[in-house]
N, C-alpha and C positions, 0 to 999 in steps of 0.2 A: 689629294684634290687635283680635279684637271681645271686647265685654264680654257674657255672657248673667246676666238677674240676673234675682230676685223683683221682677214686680209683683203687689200685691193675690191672691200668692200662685197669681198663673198667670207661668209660667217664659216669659218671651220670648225666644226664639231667636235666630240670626245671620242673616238674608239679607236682599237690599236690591233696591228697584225705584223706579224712574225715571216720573217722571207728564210728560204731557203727550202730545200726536199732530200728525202734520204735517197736521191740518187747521184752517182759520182758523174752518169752522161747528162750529155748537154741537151735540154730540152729543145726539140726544133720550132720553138715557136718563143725563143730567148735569142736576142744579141749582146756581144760583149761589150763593153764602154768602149774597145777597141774600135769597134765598127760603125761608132758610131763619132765622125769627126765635129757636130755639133751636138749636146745631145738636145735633143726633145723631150721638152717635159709635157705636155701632152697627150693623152693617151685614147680617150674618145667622150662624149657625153650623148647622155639621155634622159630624160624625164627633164628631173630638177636638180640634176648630179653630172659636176664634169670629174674627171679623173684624171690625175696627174702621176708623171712617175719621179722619182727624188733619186740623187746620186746618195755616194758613200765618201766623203772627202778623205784622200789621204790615206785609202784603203792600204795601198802597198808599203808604208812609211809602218804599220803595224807587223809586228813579227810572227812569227808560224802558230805558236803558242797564244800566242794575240788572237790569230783570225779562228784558230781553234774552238779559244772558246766563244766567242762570237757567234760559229757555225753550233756549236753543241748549244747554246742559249737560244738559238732561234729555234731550231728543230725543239726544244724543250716548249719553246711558244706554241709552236704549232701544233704540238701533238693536243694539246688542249683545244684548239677552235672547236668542235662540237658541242664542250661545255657550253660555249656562249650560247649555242645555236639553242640549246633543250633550254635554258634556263628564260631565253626569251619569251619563249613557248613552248608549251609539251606538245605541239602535231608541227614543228619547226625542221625538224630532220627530215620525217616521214614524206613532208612537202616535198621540201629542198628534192632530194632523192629519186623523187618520182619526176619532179620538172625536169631536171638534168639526166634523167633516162629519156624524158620525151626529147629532148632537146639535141642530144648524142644520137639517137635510132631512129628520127622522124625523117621517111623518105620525099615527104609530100610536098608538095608546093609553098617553098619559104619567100615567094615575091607577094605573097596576099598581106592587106589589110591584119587579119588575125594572125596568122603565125608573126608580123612586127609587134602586135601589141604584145602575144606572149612573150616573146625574147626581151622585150621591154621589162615587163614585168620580172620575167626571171633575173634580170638585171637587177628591178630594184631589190628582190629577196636580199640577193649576193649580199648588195651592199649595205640594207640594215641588219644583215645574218639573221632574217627572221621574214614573218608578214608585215610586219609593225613598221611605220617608215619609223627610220632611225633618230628622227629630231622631234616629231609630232607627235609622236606614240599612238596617231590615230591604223588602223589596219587598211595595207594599201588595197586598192581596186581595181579589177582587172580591167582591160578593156575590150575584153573577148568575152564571149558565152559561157557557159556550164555545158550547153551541150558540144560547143568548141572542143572544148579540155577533152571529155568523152573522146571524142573523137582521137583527138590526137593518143589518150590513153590506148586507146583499142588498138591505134594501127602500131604502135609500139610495144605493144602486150606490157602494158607497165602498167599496177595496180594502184589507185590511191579514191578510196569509196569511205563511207561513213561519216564522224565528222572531219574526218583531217580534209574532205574532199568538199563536203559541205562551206565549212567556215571559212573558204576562199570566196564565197560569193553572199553568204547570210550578212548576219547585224551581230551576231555573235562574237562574243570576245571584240568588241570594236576597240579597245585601248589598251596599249600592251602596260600604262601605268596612265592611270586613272587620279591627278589629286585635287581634283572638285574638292569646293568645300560641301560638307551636309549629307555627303555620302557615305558609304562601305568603304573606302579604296580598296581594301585588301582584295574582298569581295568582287570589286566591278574594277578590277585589274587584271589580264590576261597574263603578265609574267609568270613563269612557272616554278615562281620561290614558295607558294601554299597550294596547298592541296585543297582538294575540292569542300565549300561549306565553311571555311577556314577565314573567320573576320577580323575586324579591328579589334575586338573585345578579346577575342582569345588569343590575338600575337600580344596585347598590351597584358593581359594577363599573365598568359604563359612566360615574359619576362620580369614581369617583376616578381618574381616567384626565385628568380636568380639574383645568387649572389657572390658575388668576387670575394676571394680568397681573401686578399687585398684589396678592399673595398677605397682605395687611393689610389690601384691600379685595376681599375675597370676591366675586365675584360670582354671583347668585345663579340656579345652574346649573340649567335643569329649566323655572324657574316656568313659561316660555311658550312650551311644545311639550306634544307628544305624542311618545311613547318605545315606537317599533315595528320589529318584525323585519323585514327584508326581504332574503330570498335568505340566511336566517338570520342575517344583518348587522344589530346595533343603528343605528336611524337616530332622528332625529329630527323630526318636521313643527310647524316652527318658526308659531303663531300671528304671522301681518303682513300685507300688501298681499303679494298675488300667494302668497300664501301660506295652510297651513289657514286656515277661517274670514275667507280675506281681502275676499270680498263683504258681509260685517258691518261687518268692519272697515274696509272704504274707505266707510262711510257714518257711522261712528264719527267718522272722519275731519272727514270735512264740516261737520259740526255740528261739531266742537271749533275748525277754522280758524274757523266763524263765530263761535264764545265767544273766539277769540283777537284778531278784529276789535274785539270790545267788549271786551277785559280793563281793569280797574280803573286797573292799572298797572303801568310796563313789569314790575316781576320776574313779576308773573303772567301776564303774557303772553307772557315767554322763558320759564317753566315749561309750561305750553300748547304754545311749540310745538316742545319738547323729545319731551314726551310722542308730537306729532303723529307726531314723525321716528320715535318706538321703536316707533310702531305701523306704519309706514309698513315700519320695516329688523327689526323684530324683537330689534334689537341690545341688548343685557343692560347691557355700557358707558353705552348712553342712557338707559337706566330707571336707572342708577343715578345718571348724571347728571341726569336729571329728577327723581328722589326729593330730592337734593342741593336745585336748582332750588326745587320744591313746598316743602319742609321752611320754605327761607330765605324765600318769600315769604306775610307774616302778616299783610299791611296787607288793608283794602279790607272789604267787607261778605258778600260773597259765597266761599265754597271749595265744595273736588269733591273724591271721589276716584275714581276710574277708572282700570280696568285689570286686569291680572292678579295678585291679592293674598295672599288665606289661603290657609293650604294644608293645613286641616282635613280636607278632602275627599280630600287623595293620603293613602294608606295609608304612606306613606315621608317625606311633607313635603315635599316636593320644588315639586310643581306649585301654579302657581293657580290658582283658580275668579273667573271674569270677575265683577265687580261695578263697580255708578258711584252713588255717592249725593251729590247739592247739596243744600247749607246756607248757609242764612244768619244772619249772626249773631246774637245776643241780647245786645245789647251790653252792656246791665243784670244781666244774671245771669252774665255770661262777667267783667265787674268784680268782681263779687260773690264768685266763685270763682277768681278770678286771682292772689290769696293762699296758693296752692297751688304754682301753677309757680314764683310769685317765695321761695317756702319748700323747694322741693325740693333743693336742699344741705343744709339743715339735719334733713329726712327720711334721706337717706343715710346724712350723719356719725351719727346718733343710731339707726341701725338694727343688728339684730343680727348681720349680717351679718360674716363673715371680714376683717380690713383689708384682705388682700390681695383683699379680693372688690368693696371698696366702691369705687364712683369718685371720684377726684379733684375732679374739677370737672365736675358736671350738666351740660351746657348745650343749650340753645335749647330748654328745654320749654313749651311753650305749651296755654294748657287754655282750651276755650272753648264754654260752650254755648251750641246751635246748634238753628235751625228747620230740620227737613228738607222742602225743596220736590219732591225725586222722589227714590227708590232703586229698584235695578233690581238681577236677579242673584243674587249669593249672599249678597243680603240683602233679600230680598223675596218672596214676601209677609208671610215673616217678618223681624223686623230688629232688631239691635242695639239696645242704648240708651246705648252709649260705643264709640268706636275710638280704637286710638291706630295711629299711623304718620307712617314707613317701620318694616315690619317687620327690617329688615336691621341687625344688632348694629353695625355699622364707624359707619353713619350715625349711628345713636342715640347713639353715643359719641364722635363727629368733630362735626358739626353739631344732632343734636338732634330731637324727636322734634314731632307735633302732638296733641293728643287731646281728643276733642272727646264730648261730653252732649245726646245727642238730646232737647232739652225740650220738643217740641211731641207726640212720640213717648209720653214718658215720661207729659205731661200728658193723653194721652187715654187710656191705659190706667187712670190713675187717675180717668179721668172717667167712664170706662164701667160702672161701676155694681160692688158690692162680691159677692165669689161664697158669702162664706159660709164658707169653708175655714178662713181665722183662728181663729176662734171653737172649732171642731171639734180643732185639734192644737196649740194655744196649755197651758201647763200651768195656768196659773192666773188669774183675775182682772187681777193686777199686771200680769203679763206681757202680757195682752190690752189694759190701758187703756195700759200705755207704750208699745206698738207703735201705737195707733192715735194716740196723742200723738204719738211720735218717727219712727216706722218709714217714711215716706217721706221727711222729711230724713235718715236715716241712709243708707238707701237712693244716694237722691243721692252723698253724704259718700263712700260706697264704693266707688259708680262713681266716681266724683271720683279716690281718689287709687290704686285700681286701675287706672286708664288710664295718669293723668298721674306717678305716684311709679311703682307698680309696674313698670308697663311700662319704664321710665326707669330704673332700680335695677340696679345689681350690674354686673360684668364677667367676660370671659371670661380664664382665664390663657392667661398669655402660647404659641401650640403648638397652642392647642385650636381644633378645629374649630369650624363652626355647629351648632348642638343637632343639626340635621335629618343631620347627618353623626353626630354622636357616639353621641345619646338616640334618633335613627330613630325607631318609632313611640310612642314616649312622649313625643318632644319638645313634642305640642301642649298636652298636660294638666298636666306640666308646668309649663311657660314660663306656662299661667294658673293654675293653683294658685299659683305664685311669686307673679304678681301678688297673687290674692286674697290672700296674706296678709301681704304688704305693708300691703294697706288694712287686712287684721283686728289685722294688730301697732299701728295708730295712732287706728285708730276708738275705743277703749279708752284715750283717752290727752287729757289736760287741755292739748296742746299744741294741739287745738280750739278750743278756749274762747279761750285766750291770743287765737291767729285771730282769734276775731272770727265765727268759721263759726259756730258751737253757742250756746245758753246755759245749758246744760248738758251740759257732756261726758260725765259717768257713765251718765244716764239715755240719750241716743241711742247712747253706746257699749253698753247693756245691749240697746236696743232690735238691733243690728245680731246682734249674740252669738247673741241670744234665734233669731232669726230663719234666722241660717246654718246652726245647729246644727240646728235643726228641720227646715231645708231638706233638707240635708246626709245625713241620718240618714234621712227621713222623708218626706215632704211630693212630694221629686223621683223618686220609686217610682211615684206615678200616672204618670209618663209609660211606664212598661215593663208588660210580659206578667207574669203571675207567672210565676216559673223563666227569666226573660231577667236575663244578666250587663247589668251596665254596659259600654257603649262608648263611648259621644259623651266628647269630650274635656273640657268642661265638668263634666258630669256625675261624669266619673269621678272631677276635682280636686275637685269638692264634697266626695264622699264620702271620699277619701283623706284628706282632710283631718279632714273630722269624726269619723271613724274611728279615726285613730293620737290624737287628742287627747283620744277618750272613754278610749282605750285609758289611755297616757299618765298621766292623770289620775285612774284608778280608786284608785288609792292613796290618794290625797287627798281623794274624793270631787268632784273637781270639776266633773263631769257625771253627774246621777243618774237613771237609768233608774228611773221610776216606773210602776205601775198602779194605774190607778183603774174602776172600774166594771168590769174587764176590758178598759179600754184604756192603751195606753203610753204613755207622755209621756217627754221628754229634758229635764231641771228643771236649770240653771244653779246649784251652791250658790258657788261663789267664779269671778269675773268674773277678779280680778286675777291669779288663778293660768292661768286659760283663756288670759289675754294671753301668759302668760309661753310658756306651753306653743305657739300661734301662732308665736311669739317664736324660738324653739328649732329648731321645722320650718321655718321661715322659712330659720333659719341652713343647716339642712340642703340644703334643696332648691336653696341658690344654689349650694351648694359642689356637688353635681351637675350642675349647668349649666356652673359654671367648669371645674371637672377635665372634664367629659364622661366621669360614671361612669355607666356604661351598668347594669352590675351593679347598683347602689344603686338607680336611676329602677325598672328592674324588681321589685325587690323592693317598692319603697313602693307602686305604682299598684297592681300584682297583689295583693300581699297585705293592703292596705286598701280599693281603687278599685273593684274588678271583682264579687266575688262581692257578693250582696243577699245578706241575712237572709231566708230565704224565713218565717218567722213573721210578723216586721214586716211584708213586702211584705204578704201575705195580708191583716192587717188593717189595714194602708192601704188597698188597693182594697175593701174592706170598708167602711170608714168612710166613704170620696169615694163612695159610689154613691150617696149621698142629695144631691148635688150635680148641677146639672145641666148649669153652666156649664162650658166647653170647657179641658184643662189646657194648651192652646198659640195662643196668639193672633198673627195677621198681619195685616194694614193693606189696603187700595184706597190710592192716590193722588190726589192730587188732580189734577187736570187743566188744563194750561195751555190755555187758546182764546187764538191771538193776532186781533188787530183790523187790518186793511191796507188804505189808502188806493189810488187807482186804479194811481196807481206801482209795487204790492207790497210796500209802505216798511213794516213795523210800527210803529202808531201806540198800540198798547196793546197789552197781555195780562192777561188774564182767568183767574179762579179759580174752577174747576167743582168738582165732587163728584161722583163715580157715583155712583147710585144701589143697582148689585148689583155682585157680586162678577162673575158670572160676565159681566155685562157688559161688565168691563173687562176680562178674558179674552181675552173674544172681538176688542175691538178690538185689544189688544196682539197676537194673531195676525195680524189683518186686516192692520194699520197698521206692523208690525216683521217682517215675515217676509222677512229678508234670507239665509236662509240653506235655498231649497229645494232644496238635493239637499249632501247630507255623506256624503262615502266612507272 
């Protein structure tokens, strides 16, 4: 599971991308950390997306066989970016492909009106790897013509007609995932995990028709195919070698057996080449078995993940979206906050959860934050700033979970310069100077035990399916609501301080309050249309949550909706009853998870999660228009150059920075395009 949280009051999203290119020269549109005496994290914005670039801490303190595999781990990421791009959408390549032919060979007049709107546009593809904007899943809009495009197609002799050309400008396919309640989703979902005619009745069907060997270890049906009719027959095309997308994958390959040459040591290396077989046979038994594998192996400086993962993007849960992102340790701040995982029984026993819901005995949680040296996928170019996994309930309660705090991530959004928003939807002084006191270690503190306790927390009874069977499409908002409030029942709680974490728990537990609520209610409406429902799964747990605990609490006044000059504000009057109230849905939401009450999930998401306040919305975009900075921010990677002696032998690797966005674009088509032609 990925974390999406507040920075600096721009929401960072979920997707991940992979740095590096299989060439040893140095790209001339890269600088070295050398060259640059302060860096810039900055990189450019447009639309509703600013872009940042992030270091690598402590690159050179890693040794050859260190950054080795590092380089062979990223180049193993990237070879895959295409996956994401078809699985978005089946005419997602073909687009991509023809834009950036127009965009490379267009001699014509690039100071007009239209050719800014296209380069805008092609921006935004880049950065949701698709037409879909990346957070709304509604399909983005150009701001040039159909007969524009033409044009530009012509004078570039670059082909793209039918519908791939069409449904840039139609009502076709408008949502890359669709989870209305009362609908098809499957059906009025544009993602390209089903094939054409292919509905809810026949994915809930065609799995329950499956059954686990070990029916105690579930295995997880779906995640890595595509689910299409053929001769009206459900069939499956199993993502492996010789298989969909297996010309990705047999390059995926390649780089991983060379990361398994250099592994750290042996468990990471029978994890490695576990993985290599599941990519190789497709087989669900070996990803489970490599999850198992990956889980147990925690030694060494370097981890990955790679593979077929979330499954935010299926309308049902079912499927994954291809991601790979390396990290390296932080070994200082992964001590620092290691007081967490070796405290996680004592989070359980003391939470409010049902007995019959709580576990016995936590084990193998591990929490560690991490430098990200490349993400790729569906988490890139936007990206997390906490994961935890294996996602799979059997594992997390047999063996044990990882979860990890992207700090180098986390540090350059905080370094990128402040937008101003705070100030604007803050209620009062107080709350403004203890946010900028507390509000990015609490921050931290959340993501912390969001990954590491929540994700970790609670059981299924005994009978009960996986959410993704029971909760179907509510199980992803859900499964992170539960999380978040996990962290919001203990952020509020002097068993911080005890820690060692805080030194003051009231004040950063105020500070996190101050902030969710704001979020929650508030703040996360810039990212929607006026008169647009919430969808994204994130989102939605934001709001359900903030929502039933104003509700909740209006008796007591523990959330006061105030105005001042003619604007709203969400004023905290009692902190300790907002805990309890946290507390309470906490209890609820797991006993929904454990029973697999379908009824209940429906009722809380829908009737708190979905509908905005269209007053509120209104004067939020209202207020953010004096704002100029971007409400969603995504990264460039940095770049590995390796150094090779007349042998071929890697004798160094080197740490570039692009310079532009769209020039890493352009190489990551150039340099990763393993996947021309998708039927």
């Amino acid at each position: 599971m990925k974390l999406k949280s507040i920075l600096n009051l721009m929401l960072v999203s979920i997707i991940l991308l992979s740095c590096g290119h299989d060439k040893s020269e140095k790209n001339n549109e890269e600088v070295t950390s050398e060259e640059v005496s302060v860096f810039n994290y900055n990189v450019e914005q447009f639309a509703d997306i600013k872009i940042l670039r992030y270091q690598i801490p402590a690159w050179e303190k890693l040794s050859l066989e260190e950054q080795k595999l590092v380089y062979y781990l990223t180049q193993a990421g990237l070879s895959g970016r295409d996956i994401m791009w078809d699985q978005n959408y089946r005419h997602n390549l073909k687009i991509r492909k023809a834009l950036e032919n127009v965009y490379v060979n267009y001699l014509g007049d690039k100071s007009s009106e239209d050719w800014n709107a296209f380069e805008t546009y092609l921006k935004r593809v880049w950065f949701s790897n698709g037409i879909h904007h990346h957070y709304s899943n509604a399909k983005l809009t150009p701001a040039f013509s159909s007969e524009y495009l033409k044009q530009l197609l012509s004078q570039t002799n670059t082909v793209l007609e039918g519908e791939a050309f069409d449904v840039i400008f139609n009502d076709k396919d408008a949502k890359k995932v669709n989870q209305a309640k009362g609908v098809d989703n499957v059906a009025l979902s544009a993602v390209n995990f089903y094939g054409p005619n292919v509905t809810n009745a026949d994915v809930e069907t065609f799995y329950k028709a499956k059954v686990s060997p070990n029916p105690k270890k579930p295995l997880s049906y779906g995640l890595n195919s595509q689910l299409v009719k053929v001769n009206s027959k459900l069939k499956e095309r199993v993502y492996k070698s010789e298989g969909l997308y297996g010309q990705a994958i047999d390059e995926i390959v390649k780089w991983l057996e060379l990361a398994k040459g250099v592994a750290e040591n042996e468990a990471q290396g029978n994890a490695l080449g576990l993985l290599i077989e599941y990519y190789k046979t497709g087989d669900l038994q070996t990803w489970d078995d490599y999850n198992v594998a990956w889980t147990s192996a925690t030694d060494g400086n370097i981890d990955y993940i790679n593979g077929f993962i979330e499954v935010y993007n299926d309308p049902l849960g079912y499927r994954g979206s291809y991601e790979g992102i390396v990290q390296i340790n932080d070994f200082d701040m992964s001590q620092k906050m290691k007081v967490l995982s070796d405290n996680a029984q004592w989070f359980e026993d003391n939470s409010t959860l049902m007995e019959a819901h709580k576990k016995e005995n936590v084990v193998g949680v591990t929490y560690k934050v991490v430098n990200v040296a490349g993400e790729v996928g569906d988490a890139s170019p936007s990206t997390p700033i906490g994961v935890n996994l294996p996602n799979s309930s059997w594992i997390r309660a047999a063996v044990g979970s990882k979860s990890v705090s992207l700090g180098n991530i986390i540090n350059a959004s905080n370094n990128a310069g402040s937008t101003g928003r705070l100030k604007e939807f803050v209620h009062d002084e107080d709350e403004l100077s203890n946010h900028k006191k507390y509000g990015e270690l609490a921050d931290k503190l959340e993501t912390a035990l969001h990954e590491v306790i929540g994700h970790a927390s609670g059981q299924l009874n005994p009978g009960v399916g996986e959410t993704k069977e029971t909760l179907k499409n509510y199980a992803s908002t859900l499964e992170e609501g539960r999380a978040d409030l996990v962290a919001l029942y203990y952020m509020y709680h002097p068993k911080l301080q005890e820690l060692g974490l805080v030194d003051d728990w009231e004040a950063v537990g105020k500070a996190s309050y101050d902030a969710y609520i704001r979020n929650g209610l508030m703040t996360q409406l810039i990212r929607l249309n006026l008169g647009d429902n919430v969808e994204e799964a994130h989102m939605r747990n934001r709001q359900w949550i903030s929502a039933w605990v104003l509700e909740k609490g209006e008796v007591d006044n523990v959330i006061e909706k105030v105005t001042k000059a003619g604007k709203t504000y969400f004023n905290i009057n009692d902190y300790a009853k907002l805990r309890e109230l946290f507390g309470q849905l906490l209890r609820e939401t797991q006993r929904i998870k454990s029973e697999g009450d379908y009824k209940a999930v429906e009722a809380l998401v829908e009737g708190y999660g979905v509908k905005v306040d269209q007053d509120i919305h209104k004067e939020v975009l209202e207020r953010n228009k004096q704002f100029t900075s971007a409400p969603y921010t995504g990264y460039v990677n940095p770049v590995l150059v390796v150094d090779k002696n007349d042998e071929g032998e890697i004798t160094g690797v080197n740490v570039t920075h692009p310079k532009t966005f769209v020039g890493q674009m352009l190489d990551y088509s150039k340099f990763y395009n393993f996947l021309p032609e998708v039927n």
